[in-house]
C-alpha positions as CSV (number, residue, x, y, z in Angstrom):
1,X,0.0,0.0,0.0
2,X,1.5,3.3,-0.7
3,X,1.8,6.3,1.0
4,X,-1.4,7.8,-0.7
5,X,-4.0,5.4,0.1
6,X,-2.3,5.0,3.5
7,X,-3.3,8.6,5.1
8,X,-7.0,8.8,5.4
9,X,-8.5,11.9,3.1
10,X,-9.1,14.8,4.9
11,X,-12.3,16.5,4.1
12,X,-11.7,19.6,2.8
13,X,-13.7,23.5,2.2
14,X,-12.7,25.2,-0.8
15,X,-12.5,29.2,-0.7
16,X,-12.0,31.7,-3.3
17,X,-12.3,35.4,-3.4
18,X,-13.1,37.1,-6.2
19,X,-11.5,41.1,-6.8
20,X,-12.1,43.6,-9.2
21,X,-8.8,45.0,-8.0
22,X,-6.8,41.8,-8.2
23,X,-4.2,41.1,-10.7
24,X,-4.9,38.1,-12.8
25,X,-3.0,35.8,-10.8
26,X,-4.2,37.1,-7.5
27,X,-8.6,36.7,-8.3
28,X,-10.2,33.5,-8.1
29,X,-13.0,32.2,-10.1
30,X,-14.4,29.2,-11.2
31,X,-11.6,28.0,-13.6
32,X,-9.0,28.5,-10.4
33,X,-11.1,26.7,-7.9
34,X,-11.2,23.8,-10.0
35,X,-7.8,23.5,-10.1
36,X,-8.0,24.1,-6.4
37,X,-9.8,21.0,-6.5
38,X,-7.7,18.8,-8.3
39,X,-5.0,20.1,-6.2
40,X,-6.9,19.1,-3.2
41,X,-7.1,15.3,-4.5
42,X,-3.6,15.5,-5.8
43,X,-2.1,16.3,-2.2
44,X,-4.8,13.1,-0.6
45,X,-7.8,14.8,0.0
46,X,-11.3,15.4,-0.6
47,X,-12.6,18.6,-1.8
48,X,-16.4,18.3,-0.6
49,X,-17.6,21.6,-1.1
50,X,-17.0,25.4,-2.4
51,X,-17.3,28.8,-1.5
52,X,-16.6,31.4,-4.5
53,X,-17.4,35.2,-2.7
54,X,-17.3,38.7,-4.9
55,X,-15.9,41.6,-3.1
56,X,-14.7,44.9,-4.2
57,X,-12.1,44.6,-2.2
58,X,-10.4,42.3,0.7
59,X,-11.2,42.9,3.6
60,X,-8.0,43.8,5.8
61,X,-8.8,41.1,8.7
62,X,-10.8,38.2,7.5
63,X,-10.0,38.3,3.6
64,X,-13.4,37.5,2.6
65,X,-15.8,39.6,5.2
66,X,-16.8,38.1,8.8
67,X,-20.4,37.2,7.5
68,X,-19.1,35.0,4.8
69,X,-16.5,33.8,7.1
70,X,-19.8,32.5,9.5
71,X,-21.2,30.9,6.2
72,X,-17.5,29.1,5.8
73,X,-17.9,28.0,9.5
74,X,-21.4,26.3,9.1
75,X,-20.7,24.8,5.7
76,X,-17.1,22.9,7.4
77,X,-19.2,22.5,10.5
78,X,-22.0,20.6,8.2
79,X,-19.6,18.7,6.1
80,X,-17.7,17.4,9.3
81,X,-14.8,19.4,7.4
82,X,-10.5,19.0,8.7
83,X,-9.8,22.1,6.7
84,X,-10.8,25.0,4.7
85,X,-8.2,25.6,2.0
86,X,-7.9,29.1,0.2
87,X,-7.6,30.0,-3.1
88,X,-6.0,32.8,-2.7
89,X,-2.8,33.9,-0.4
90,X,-3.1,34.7,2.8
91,X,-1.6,37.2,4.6
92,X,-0.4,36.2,8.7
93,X,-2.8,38.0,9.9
94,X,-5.4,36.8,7.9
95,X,-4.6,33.3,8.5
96,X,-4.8,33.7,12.5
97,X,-8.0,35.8,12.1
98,X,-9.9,33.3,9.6
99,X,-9.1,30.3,11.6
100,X,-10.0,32.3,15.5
101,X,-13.7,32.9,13.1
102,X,-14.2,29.4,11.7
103,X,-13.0,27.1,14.2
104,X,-11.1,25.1,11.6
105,X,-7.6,24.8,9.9
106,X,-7.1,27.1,7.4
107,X,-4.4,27.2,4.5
108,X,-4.1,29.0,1.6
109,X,-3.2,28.1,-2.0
110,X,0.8,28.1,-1.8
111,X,1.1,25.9,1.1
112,X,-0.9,23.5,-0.6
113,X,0.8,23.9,-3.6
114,X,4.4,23.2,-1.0
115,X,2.5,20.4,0.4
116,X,2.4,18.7,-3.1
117,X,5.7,19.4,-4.1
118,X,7.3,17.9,-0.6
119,X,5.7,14.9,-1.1
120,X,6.7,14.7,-4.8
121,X,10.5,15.3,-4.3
122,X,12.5,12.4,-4.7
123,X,15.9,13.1,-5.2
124,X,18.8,15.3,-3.0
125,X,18.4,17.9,-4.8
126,X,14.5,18.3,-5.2
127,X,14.1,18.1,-1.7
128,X,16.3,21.0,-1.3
129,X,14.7,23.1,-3.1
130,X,11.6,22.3,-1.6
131,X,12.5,22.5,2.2
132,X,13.7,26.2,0.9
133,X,10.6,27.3,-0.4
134,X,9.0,26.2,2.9
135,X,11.0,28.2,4.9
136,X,10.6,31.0,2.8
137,X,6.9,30.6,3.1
138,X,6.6,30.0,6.7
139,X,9.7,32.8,7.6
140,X,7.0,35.9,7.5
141,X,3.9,33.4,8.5
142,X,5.4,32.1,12.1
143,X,2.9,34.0,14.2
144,X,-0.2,33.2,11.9
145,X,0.4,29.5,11.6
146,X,-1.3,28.5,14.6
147,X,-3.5,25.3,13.9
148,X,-1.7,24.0,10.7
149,X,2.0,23.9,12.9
150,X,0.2,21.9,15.8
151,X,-1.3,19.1,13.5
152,X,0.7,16.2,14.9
153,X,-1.0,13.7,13.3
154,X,0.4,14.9,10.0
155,X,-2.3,15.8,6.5
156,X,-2.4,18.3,4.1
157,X,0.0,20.7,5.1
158,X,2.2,19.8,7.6
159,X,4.5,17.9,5.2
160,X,8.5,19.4,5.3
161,X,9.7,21.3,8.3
162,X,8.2,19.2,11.6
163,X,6.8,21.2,14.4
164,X,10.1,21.1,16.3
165,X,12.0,23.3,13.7
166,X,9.8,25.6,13.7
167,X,9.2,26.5,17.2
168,X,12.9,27.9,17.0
169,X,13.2,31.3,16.6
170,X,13.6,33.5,13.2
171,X,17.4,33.3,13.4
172,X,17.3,29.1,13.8
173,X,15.1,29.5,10.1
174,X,17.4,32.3,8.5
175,X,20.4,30.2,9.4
176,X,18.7,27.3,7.8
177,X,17.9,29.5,4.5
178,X,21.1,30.5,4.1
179,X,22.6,27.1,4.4
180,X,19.9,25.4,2.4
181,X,20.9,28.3,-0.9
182,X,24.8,27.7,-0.2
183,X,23.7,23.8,-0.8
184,X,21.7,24.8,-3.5
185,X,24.3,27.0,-5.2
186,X,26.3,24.0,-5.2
187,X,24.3,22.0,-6.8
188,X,24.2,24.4,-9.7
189,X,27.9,24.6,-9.8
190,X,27.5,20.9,-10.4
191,X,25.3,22.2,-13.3
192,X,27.3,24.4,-15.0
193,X,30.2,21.6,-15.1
194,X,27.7,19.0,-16.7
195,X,26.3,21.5,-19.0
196,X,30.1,22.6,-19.7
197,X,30.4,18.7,-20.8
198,X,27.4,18.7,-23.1
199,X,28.8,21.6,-25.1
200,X,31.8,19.7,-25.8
201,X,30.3,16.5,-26.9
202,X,28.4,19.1,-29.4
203,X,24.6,17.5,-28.6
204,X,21.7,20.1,-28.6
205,X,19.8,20.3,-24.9
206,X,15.9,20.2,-25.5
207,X,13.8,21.2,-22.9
208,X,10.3,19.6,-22.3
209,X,7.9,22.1,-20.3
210,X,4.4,22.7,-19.8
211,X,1.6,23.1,-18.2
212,X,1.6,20.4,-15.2
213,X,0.1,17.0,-16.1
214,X,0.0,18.4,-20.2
215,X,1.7,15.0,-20.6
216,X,5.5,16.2,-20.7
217,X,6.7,13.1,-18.7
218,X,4.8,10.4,-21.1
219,X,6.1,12.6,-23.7
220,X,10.1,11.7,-22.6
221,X,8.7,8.3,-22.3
222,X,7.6,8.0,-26.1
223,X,11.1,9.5,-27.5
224,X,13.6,7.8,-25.4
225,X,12.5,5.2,-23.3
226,X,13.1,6.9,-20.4
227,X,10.7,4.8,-18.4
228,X,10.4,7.7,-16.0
229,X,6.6,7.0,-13.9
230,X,4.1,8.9,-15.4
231,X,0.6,9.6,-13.5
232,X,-2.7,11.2,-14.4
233,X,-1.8,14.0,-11.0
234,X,-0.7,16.8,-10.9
235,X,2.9,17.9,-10.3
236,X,3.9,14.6,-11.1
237,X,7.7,15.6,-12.2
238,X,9.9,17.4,-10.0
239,X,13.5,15.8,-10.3
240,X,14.5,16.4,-13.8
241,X,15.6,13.4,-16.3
242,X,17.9,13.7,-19.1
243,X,18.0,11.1,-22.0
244,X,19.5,11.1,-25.4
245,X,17.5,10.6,-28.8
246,X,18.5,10.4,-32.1
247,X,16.0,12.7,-34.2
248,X,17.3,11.9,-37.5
249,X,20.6,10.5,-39.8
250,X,22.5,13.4,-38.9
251,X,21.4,14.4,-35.2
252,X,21.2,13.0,-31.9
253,X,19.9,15.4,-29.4
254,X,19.4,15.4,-25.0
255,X,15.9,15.8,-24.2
256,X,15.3,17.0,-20.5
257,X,12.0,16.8,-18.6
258,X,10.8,19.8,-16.1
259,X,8.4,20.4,-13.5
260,X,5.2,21.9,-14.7
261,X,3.9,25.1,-14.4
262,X,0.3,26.2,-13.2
263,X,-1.8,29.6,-12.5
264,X,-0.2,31.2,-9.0
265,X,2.6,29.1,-8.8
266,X,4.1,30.3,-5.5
267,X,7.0,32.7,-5.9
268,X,9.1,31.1,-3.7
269,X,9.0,27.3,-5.7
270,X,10.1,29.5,-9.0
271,X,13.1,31.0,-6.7
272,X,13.6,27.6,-5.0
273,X,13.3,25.6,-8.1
274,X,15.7,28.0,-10.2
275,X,18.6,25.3,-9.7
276,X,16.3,23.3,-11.9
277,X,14.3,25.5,-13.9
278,X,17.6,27.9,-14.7
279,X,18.3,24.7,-17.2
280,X,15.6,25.8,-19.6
281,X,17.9,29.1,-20.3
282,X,20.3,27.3,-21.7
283,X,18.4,25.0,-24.1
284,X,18.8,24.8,-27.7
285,X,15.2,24.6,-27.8
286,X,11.9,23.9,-26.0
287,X,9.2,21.5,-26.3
288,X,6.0,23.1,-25.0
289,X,3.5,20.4,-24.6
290,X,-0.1,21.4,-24.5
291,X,-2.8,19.5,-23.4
292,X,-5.5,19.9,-26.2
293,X,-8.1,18.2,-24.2
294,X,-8.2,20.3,-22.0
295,X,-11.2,23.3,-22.8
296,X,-8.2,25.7,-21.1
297,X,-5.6,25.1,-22.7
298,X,-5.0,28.0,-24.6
299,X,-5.0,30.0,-21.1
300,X,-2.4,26.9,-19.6
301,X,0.0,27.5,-22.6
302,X,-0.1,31.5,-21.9
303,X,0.7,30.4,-18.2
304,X,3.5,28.7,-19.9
305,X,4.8,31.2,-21.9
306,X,5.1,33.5,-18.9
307,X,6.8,32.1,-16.4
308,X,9.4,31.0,-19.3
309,X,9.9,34.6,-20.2
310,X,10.3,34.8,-15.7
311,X,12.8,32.6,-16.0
312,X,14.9,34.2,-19.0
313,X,14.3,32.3,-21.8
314,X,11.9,33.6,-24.2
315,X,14.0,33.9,-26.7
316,X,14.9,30.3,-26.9
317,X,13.3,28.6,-30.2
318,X,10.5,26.9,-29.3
319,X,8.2,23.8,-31.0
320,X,4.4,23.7,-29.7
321,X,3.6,20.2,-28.8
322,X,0.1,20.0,-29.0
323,X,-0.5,16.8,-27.1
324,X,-3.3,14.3,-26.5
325,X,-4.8,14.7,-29.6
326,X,-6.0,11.1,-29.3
327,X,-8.0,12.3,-26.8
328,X,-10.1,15.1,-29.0
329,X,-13.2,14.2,-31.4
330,X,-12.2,17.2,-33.6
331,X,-9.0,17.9,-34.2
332,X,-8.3,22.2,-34.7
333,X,-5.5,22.5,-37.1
334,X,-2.2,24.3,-36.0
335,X,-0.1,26.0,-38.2
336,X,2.5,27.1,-35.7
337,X,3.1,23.3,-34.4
338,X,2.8,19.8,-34.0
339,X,-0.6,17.3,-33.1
340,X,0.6,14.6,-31.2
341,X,0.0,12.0,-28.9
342,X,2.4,11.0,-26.2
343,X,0.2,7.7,-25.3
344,X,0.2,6.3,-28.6
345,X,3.3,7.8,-30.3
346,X,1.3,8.8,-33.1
347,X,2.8,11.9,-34.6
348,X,6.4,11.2,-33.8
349,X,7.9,11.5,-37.0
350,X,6.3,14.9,-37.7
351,X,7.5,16.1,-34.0
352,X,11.5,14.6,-35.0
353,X,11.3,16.6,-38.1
354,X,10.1,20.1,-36.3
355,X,12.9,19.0,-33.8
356,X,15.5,18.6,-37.0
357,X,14.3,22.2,-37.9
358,X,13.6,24.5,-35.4
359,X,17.4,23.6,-34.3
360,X,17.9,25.4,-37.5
361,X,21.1,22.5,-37.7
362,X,19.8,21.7,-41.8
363,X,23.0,19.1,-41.3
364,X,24.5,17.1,-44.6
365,X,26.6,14.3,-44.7
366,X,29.5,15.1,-46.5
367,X,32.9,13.0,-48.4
368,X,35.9,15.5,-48.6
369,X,39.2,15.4,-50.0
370,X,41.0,18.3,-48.4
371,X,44.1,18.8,-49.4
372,X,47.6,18.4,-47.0
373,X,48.3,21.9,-48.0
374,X,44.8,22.8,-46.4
375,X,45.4,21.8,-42.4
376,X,43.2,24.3,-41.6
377,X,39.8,23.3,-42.9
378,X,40.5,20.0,-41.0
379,X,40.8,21.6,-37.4
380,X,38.0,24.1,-38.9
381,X,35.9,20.7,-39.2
382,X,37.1,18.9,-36.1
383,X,35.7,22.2,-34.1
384,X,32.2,22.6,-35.9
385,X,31.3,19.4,-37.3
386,X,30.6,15.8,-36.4
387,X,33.7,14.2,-38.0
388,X,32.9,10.9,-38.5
389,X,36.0,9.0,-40.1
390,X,39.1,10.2,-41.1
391,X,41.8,8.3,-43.7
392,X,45.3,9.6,-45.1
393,X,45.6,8.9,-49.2
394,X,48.3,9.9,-51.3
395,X,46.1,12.9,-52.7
396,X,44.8,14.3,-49.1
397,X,43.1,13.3,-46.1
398,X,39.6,11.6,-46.7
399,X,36.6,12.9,-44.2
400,X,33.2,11.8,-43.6
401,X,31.2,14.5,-41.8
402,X,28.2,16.1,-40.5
403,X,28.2,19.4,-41.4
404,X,25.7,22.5,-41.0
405,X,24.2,24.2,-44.3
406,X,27.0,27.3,-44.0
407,X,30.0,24.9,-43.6
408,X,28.2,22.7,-46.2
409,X,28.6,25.9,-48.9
410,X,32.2,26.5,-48.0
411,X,33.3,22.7,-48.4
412,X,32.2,22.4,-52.0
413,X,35.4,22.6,-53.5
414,X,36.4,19.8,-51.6
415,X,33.7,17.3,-51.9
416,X,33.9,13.9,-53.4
417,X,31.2,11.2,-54.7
């Protein structure tokens, strides 16, 4: 039995508030709280009822007014509820306040989102970055934490950081920061070496992102092989995996999966997860797999595209993956991408040739007789080519190579059939 079906579903309220004033990624509305939901059942429990309420404004101490907040109470009250989970973010204050009115455990959306991603961490350095982002979110919260930090029994929230940690003072959790970024910084040290060594062996870095559960994971699976375990849940990959795939005659390339993005990701996971996500600036190219099946798609792929441009790498070429087409009755057609289907493979040729080209690589095989009196074009070849085989005849050295479509033009004169 795993760890899931171990822990007994907590029955959760959801609450989201709804402000003119908001920014985008601030408001609630239907759309969010169904992710809320899925969330919810993601991180092992059971969403059983919800609460959308339209304000002009906040208000300062209970968020969502103290006669909705009564509403709340009797709803969780009725439902027999363990907590009442926000859509929104909560300020301290807010928190203390909300829970004092309710008589329940209350959380908002980023330490569910935390809660999620600390059970989803598998390796060194995914739980790092997660334990970080905890502390970060708990830092400025210490005061207005009460019920959530004395849950013994464990649940939704009170994964990471046990109760004992943080009953020490502010200085005990900056200490641990700080430690916890010098580790990290490591870690991409250890990066920058490895991604040192790929540039030597001359093998384009593609980076598979997306909206989370768009189907990235199964994706990887398709190309390579990878074998990696991929679930209908959200937030499903948070250690990245790196495999190598041959896209055509002339070019093998490393495909590398990434943790999906959603709507309010939590600032601190994009800081925290930079060691991982800093990868996706330097890329060759990205692979940004969206879920066609899903009615919001086109707002999930917008998501995308921002927090890639957050992160620095807008610029990078980019193929649109448009992914479980097997899924769709009608199938739109895209001229800016590729239909696919990461469960079936269908469309895998089409997605190795948009590969091939958006790497802009246009490589030729090429047989060359370069003369002895021409040494140069041979180290010219040995630094921007694939040289495959080289021979010494009596005329010239004889080369096989992979060449690009410049390097192609200048090695006319000394091609051979």
């Amino acid at each position: 039995m795993n760890e899931m079906q171990e822990i007994k579903k907590e029955k959760v309220i959801l609450v989201g508030l709804n402000c003119p004033i908001f920014k985008e990624d601030e408001t609630s509305d239907e759309i969010t709280l169904a992710e809320l939901a899925a969330l919810v059942e993601t991180a092992g429990g059971e969403p059983l009822a919800t609460v959308l309420q339209n304000r002009p404004a906040p208000d300062a101490r209970t968020f969502i007014g103290e006669g909705k907040c009564e509403e709340v109470r009797a709803l969780a009250d009725a439902h027999e509820a363990d907590l009442i989970i926000f859509d929104n973010e909560l300020s301290p204050s807010q928190l203390r306040s909300l829970e004092e009115l309710t008589g329940h455990t209350v959380l908002d959306r980023p330490a569910l989102i935390l809660d999620i991603f600390a059970q989803r961490a598998r390796t060194g350095e995914g739980k790092l970055q997660v334990e970080l982002a905890q502390y970060q979110y708990i830092l400025p919260r210490l005061a207005g934490l009460g019920k959530a930090m004395s849950r013994l029994g464990g649940g939704i929230g009170t994964r990471g950081p046990g109760e004992s940690k943080l009953e020490s003072d502010r200085r005990h959790i900056r200490r641990r920061i700080d430690k916890l970024r010098s580790e990290l910084e490591q870690v991409r040290q250890v990066r920058a070496v490895q991604r040192r060594q790929r540039k030597k062996t001359e093998l384009p870095m593609v980076a598979i992102v997306g909206y989370t559960n768009a189907g990235k994971s199964t994706l990887l699976n398709q190309l390579t092989g990878a074998g990696i375990e991929a679930n209908d849940r959200l937030f499903d990959t948070l250690d990245p995996t790196t495999r190598k795939r041959r896209i055509s005659d002339t070019q093998e390339v490393l495909l590398s999966d990434t943790v999906g993005f959603i709507r309010k990701l939590p600032h601190h996971l994009v800081s925290a997860f930079k060691a991982t996500l800093e990868e996706l600036q330097y890329a060759d190219l990205l692979l940004h797999v969206v879920d066609i099946s899903d009615p919001l798609w086109e707002s999930q792929a917008a998501t995308v595209e921002k927090v890639i441009g957050q992160l620095g790498a807008g610029e990078i070429p980019r193929v649109m993956v448009y992914n479980k087409a097997d899924r769709c009755d009608i199938l739109p057609h895209f001229a800016d991408g590729v239909l696919f289907s990461a469960r079936t493979g269908e469309g895998t040729e089409a997605l190795l040739h948009a590969m091939e080209t958006a790497l802009g690589r246009g490589k030729h095989v090429m047989q060359l007789l370069i003369p002895y009196s021409d040494g140069g074009v041979l180290d010219m070849l040995h630094r921007e080519s694939e040289v495959r085989s080289v021979e010494y005849a009596e005329a010239g050295t004889l080369v096989e190579a992979v060449v690009d479509d410049k390097t192609c033009g200048r090695m006319q004169k000394y091609k051979v059939e």
